[in-house]
N, C-alpha and C positions, 0 to 999 in steps of 0.2 A: 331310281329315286331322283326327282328332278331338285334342284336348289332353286330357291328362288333368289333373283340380285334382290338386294340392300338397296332402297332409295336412300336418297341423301337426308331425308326429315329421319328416318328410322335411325342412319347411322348417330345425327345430332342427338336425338334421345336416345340410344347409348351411351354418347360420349357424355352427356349430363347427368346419367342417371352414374356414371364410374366417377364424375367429381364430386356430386354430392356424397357419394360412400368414404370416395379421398377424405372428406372433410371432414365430416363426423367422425372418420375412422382415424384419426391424422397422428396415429404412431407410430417408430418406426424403432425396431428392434434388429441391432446387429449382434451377429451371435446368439442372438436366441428369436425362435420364433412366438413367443409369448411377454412382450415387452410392459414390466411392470405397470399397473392404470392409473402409477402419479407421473409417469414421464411422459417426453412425448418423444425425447430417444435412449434408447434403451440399450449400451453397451456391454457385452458380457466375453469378455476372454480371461486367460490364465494365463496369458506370456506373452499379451503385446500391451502397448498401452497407445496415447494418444500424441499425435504430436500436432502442436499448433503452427499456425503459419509462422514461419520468422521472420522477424519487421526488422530495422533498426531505428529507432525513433530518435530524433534531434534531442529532444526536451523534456519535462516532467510535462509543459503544456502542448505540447506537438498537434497543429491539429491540420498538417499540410501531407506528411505522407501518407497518413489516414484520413481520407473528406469525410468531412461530418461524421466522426466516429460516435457511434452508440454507446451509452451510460450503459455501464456494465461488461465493454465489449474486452475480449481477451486476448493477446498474444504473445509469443517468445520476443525478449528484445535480445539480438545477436549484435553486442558492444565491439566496438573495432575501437583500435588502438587512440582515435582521436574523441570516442564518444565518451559523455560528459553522465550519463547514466551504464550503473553497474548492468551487467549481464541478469538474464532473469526474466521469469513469467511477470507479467503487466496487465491492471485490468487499466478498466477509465473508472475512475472515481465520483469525474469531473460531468460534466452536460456536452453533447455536441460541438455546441459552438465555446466550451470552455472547459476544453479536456483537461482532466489530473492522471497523469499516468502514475499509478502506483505500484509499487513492488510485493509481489508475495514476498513474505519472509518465513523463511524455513527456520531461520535461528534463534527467535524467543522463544520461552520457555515459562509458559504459563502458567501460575501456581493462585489461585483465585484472584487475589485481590495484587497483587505481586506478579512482575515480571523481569526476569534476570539474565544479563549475558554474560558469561563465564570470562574468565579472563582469556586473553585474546589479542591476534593482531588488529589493529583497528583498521576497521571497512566501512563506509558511508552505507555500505547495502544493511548491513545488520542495524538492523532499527528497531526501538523499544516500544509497541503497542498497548494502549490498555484506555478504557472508554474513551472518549472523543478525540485523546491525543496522538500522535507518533512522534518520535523525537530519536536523534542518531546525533551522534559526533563526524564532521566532517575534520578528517584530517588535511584536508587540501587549505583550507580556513581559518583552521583551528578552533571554528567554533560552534559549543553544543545548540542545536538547531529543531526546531517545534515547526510541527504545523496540524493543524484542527481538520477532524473528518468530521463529514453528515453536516457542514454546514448549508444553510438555508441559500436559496438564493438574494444579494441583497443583506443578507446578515450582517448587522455590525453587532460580534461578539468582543465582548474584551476579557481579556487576563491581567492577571497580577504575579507579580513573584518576588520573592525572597532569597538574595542569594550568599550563600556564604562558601568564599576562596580561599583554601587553603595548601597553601605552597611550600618550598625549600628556600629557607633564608641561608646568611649568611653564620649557619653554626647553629640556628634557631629558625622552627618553624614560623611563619609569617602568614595572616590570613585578614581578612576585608569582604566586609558585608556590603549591601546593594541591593536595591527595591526598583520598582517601577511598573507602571502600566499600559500594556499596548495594545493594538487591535492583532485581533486571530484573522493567521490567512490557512489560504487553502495547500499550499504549496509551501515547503520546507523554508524559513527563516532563521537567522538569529535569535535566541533566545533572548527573552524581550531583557534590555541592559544589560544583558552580559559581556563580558570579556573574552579574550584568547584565553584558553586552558592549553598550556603548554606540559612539557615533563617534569614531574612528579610535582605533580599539582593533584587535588581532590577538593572536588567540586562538589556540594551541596543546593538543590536549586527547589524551592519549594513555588506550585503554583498553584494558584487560587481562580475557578471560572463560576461564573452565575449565568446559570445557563436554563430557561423557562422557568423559575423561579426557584430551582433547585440547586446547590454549592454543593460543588466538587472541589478535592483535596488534591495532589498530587505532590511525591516526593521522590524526585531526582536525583541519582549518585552516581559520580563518575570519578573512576583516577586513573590517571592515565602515568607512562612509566615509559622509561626509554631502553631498551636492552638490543647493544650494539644494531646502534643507529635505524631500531626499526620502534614503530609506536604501538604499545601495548595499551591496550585499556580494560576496564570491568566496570558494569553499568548495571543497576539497578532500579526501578519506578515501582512506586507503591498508591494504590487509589484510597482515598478515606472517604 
C-alpha cells in the first residue's frame, strides 16, 4: 500500500477545518467526558476542588500587580503581615482601569430581607451585604463604614442617614442623634456623619437612597463591647 505525502494546502485545510470544529465545539469538560451545554468548562470531581492563583494585592483599588484586570476577574489574596486587606477570595467589582477589589464573604447570613452577624470578635473582613450596600466596622478606625455596589459609571448617587448613638455615661446611659447627606462611593467610606463607635456603645444608623426613581430603606445596628482588651461586636441590616 503506497501513502501518499500531505502537500502543505491539504495539511492547511486540515488544520482549518480542526479550528473551526475548536470553535463551534469550544467546551471543555474535566472529569467528565460530557460537559454540561450551559458551560463552556465543565468541572466534575469528588475530592479535589480548585484553587486560584494567589496574588497579594496592595489595595481595594490595585490596579498595578494586575494590568488592566478584567470586570469580573477572580483571585486568592494571600495577606502578609504588612497588607492592609484581610486574607480571602477577591473578585473586581470595579472596570479595568478602575478596579474594586472585593471580598467574598462567607460570614453573613442571609435571612430575606435581613442580614445578621452573630456576636463576635470584630473583623473588617466580616461585612454586612444586602441590595446595593455593604458596610463593616473597621476596628482600626473605629468607624462603621458603607460603600455602594452596581454603581454606574459617572454616577452621582446620594444618601441620607439618621443616626442615633447610644453610649455608657457616667452611671446613666447617654445617647445623640445626627443626620446628614453625602455622595455614594464605590470603595468602603465613613459612614456619612458619623462618629467613632467605641466600647459599649450601640449604634443605630438608618439610611435612605433614591436610586432610578425607586426608595430604599436601610436599618443598621451595631454594639460593640470590650471583653479583656479584645472588641466584640454584633451587627445587624434590615432592607425596607
Amino acid at each position: 500500500m503506497s501513502i501518499l505525502p500531505l502537500t502543505k494546502s491539504k495539511i492547511n485545510l486540515s488544520l482549518l477545518f480542526f479550528l473551526l470544529f475548536y470553535v463551534f465545539k469550544a467546551q471543555i469538560g474535566i472529569g467528565t467526558k460530557l460537559p454540561h451545554e450551559s458551560t463552556i468548562l465543565d468541572i466534575v470531581s469528588t475530592n479535589k476542588g480548585i484553587s486560584l492563583p494567589n496574588i497579594e494585592l496592595t489595595s481595594e483599588s490595585d490596579v498595578t500587580t494586575i494590568t488592566n484586570p478584567k470586570k469580573g476577574l477572580m483571585v486568592y489574596h494571600t495577606a502578609s503581615s504588612s497588607s492592609i486587606l484581610p486574607e480571602g477570595i477577591y473578585y473586581n467589582s470595579g472596570e479595568s482601569t478602575n478596579a474594586i477589589w472585593t471580598k467574598f464573604n462567607p460570614y453573613s447570613k442571609s435571612h430575606s430581607s435581613i442580614v445578621t452577624l452573630p456576636f463576635s470578635a470584630s473583623d473588617p473582613s466580616k461585612t454586612l451585604a444586602i441590595g446595593d450596600i455593604e458596610i463593616r466596622y473597621n476596628k482600626a478606625t473605629q468607624f462603621n463604614q458603607i460603600r455602594f455596589t452596581n454603581l454606574a459609571p459617572g454616577e452621582n448617587l446620594k444618601y441620607t442617614v439618621f443616626i442615633i448613638e447610644n453610649w455608657e455615661g457616667r452611671g446613666n446611659g447617654e445617647s445623640e442623634t445626627r443626620a446628614g447627606t453625602c455622595s455614594a462611593k464605590e470603595t468602603f467610606d465613613n459612614i456619612c456623619n458619623s462618629t467613632k463607635q467605641g466600647f459599649g456603645e450601640n449604634n443605630e444608623i438608618w439610611i435612605y437612597v433614591l436610586r432610578n426613581g425607586i426608595y430604599s430603606a436601610y436599618r443598621y445596628d451595631i454594639t460593640l463591647i470590650n471583653i479583656n482588651s479584645t472588641s466584640f461586636d454584633s451587627k445587624i441590616i434590615e432592607k425596607f
